[in-house]
C-alpha positions, -999 to +999 in steps of 0.1 A: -592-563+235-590-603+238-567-624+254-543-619+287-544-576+296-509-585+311-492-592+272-517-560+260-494-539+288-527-537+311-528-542+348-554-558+360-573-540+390-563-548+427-529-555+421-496-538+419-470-535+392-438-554+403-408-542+403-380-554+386-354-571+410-319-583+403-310-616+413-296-604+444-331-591+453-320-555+451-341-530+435-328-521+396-345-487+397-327-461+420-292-471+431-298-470+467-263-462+490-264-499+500-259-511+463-228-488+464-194-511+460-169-508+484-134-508+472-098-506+484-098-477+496-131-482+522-108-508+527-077-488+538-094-460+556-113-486+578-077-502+584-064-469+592-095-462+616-092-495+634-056-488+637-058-453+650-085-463+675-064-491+690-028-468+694-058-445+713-068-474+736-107-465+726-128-495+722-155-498+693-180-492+720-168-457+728-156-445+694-191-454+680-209-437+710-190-404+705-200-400+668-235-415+672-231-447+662-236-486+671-204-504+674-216-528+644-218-496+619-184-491+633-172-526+625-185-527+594-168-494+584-133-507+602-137-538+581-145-518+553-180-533+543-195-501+545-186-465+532-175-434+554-194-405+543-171-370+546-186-356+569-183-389+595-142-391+586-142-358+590-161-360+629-136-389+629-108-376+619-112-348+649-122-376+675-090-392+668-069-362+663-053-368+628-057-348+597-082-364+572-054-372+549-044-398+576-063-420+568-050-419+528-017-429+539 
């Protein structure tokens, strides 16, 4: 075989296939949870969370050391940048003392 071995499909030796990327720089193979949009209704349970934990008089501080948690995870999650998985509303929800459909209201 003549010419480059990287048009014939062939990798040369000592180095590594790259992976395709999208512009954002994340990985286009496996969706990862990160690459996960949040939508409205992140955004309304993290309204309802912030809301809740305020009427309770807990800070951020607290409420994220109860469930295991820093208080930026909880920020983002109040802000709605990052998903609540149903097992953390429910721990939440319990914390809080509200029903999880609370936080659907």
């Amino acid at each position: 075989m003549t010419g480059n071995p990287l048009q014939a499909g062939v990798q040369p030796r000592g180095r590594r296939a790259v992976k395709a990327v999208e512009p954002t720089g994340r990985n286009l193979g496996r969706q990862s949870q990160q690459a996960r949009k949040t939508d409205d209704l992140d955004l309304l349970i993290g309204r309802r969370l912030r809301e809740r934990r305020i009427l309770l008089a807990i800070s951020q501080e607290e409420l994220a050391r109860r469930i295991g948690l820093s208080f930026q995870q909880l920020q983002k999650y109040e802000v709605g940048e990052n998903r609540i998985s149903a097992a953390r509303l429910f721990k939440l929800s319990e914390i809080l003392a509200v029903p999880i459909s609370w936080f659907f209201r």
